[in-house]
C-alpha positions in Angstrom: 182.0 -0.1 47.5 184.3 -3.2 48.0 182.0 -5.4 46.4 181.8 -3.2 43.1 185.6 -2.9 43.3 185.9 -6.7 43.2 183.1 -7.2 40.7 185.3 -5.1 38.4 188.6 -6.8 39.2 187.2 -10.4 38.8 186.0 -8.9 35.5 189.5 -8.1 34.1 190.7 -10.7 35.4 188.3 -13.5 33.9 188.4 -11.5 30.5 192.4 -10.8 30.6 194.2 -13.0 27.6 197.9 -13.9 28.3 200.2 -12.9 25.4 203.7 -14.1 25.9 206.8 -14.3 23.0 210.4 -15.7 23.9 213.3 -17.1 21.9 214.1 -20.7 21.7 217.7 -22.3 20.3 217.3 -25.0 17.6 216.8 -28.6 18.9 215.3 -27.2 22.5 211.8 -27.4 23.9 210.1 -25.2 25.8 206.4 -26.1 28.2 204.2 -23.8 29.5 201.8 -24.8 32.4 198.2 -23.1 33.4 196.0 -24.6 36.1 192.4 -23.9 34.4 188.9 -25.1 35.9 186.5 -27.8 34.3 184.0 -26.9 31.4 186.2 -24.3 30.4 186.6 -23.5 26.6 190.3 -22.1 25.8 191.6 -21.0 22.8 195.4 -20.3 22.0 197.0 -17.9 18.9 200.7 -18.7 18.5 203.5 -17.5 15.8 206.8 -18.3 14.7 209.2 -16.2 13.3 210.6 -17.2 9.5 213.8 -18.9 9.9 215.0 -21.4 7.1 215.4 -25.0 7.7 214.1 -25.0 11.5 211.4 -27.6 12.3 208.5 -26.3 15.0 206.1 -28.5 16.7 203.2 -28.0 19.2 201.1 -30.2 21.7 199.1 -29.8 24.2 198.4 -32.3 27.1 196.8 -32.7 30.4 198.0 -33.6 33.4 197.3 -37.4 32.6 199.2 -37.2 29.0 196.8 -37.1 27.3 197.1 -35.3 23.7 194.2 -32.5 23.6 196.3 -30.2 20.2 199.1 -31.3 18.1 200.7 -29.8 15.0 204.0 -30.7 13.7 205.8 -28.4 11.0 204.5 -25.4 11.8 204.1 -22.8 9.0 206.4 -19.7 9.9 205.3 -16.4 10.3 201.4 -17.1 10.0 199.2 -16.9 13.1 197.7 -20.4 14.0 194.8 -21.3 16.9 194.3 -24.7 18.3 191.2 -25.1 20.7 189.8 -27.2 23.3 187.4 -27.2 26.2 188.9 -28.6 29.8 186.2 -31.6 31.4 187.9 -31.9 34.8 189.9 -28.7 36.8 193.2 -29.5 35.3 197.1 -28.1 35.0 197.6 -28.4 31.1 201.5 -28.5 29.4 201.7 -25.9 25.9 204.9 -27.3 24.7 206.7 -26.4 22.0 209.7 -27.3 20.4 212.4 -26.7 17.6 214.4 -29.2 15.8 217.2 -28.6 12.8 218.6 -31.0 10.3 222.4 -32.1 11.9 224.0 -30.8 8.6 222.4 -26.9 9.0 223.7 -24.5 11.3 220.5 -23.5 13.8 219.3 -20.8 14.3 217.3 -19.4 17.6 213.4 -18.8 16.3 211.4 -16.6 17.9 207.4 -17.8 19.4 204.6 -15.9 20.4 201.8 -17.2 22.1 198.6 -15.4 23.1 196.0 -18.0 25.1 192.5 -16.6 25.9 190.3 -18.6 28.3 186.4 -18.7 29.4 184.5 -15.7 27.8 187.5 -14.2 25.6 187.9 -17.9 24.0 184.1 -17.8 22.9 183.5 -16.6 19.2 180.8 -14.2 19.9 180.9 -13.0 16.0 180.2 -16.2 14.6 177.4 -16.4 16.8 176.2 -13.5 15.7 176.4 -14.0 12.2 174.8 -17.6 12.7 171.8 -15.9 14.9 171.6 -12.9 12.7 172.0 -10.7 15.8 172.7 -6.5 15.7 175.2 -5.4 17.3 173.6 -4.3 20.3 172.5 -7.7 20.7 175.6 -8.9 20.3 176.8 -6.7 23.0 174.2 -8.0 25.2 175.4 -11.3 24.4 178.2 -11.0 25.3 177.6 -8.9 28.4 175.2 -12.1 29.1 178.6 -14.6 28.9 180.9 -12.1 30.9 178.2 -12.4 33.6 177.6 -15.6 33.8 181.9 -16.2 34.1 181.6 -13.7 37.2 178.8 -15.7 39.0 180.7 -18.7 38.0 183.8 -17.0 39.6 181.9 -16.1 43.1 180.4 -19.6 42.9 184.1 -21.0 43.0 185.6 -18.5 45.4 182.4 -19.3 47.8 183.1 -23.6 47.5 186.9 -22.7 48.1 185.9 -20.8 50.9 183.7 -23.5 52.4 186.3 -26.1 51.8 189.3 -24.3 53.6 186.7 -23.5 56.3 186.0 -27.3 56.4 189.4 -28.0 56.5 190.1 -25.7 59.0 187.3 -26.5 61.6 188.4 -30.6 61.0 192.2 -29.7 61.7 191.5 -27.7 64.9 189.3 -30.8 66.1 192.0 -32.9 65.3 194.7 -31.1 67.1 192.0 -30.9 70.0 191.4 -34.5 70.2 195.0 -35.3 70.1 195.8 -32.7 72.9 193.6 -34.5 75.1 195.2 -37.6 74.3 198.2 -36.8 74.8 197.3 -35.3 78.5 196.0 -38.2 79.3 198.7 -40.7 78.4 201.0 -38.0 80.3 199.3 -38.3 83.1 198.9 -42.3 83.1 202.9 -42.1 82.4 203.1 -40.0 85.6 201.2 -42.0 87.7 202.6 -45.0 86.6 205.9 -43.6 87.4 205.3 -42.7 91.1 203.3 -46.4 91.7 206.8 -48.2 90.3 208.9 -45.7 92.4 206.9 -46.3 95.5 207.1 -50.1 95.0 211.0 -49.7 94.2 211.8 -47.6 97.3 209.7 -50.2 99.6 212.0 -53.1 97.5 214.7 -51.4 99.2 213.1 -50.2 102.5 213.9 -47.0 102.0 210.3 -45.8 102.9 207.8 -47.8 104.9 
């Protein structure tokens, strides 16, 4: 029963899209992170409101700068995508960012942004249409993709597992090893403390 009840958690989870919309003042940028896995596909639907004379500009970069989406002058009030698939487990920067002439009085725009990532990002309808599939084997299809994102899921939660039990198991023999070495020099200290005490007190014939 706990294993169907994270089956179907791990399900909404992989096939949840974000959808976020805020307000930014002119001449301001705002920068989304998201930490996403390697091989990847993502796929990102964002909107700005009509407001005359404003400037809005995207890009996207990984953590290494690099430029994966850019579009400058962004037309308002029409829903653009930009797309890209990750190589490497990555954090990746959605920035976007206003600008307004010096002689117009600016106006705060308003952006909406809805990224979908793994199995939502894949365009199961134009697979269809290029396969000639029914619907029902559509479905399958994409049944067949939300699988494969859960075993790929377990697969990752498993190699996290083993690597924080790795982890684990090389800290405690570290702190075990070091324990013993620092008994050990203790115990040298000691001794070497009542050998010069002895010697001192005889220096002084205080003990025989």
């Amino acid at each position: 029963m706990r294993l169907l009840s994270l089956v179907v958690t791990l399900a909404l989870f992989i096939t949840q899209s974000q959808c976020i919309s805020w307000y930014a003042e002119p001449n301001t940028q705002k920068c989304l992170r998201e930490e996403i896995m390697g091989q990847v596909p993502v796929v990102g639907e964002y909107k700005v409101s009509e407001v005359p004379g404003n400037i809005a500009n995207l890009v996207v970069r990984d953590s290494n700068g690099h430029i994966l989406a850019q579009k400058t002058e962004i037309q308002h009030g029409k829903m653009t995508k930009f797309a890209f698939t990750t190589d490497t487990p990555d954090t990746f920067e959605i920035c976007f960012s206003t600008h307004v002439p010096h002689n117009q009085h600016g106006i705060r725009q308003e952006f909406e942004l809805k990224l979908k990532k793994g199995f939502e990002a894949k365009n199961y309808e134009g697979i269809g249409e290029v396969a000639k599939l029914k619907p029902v084997e559509l479905e399958l299809k994409r049944l067949e993709g939300l699988s494969e994102e859960i075993v790929t899921g377990f697969a990752r939660m498993r190699k996290n597992e083993e690597d924080m039990r790795d982890t684990n198991e090389a800290t405690n023999s570290r702190v075990l090893y070091f324990s013993i070495f620092s008994m050990l020099c203790l115990l040298g200290l000691a001794t070497w403390q009542v050998f010069y005490l002895r010697r001192f007190f005889r220096a002084k014939k205080l003990i025989e």
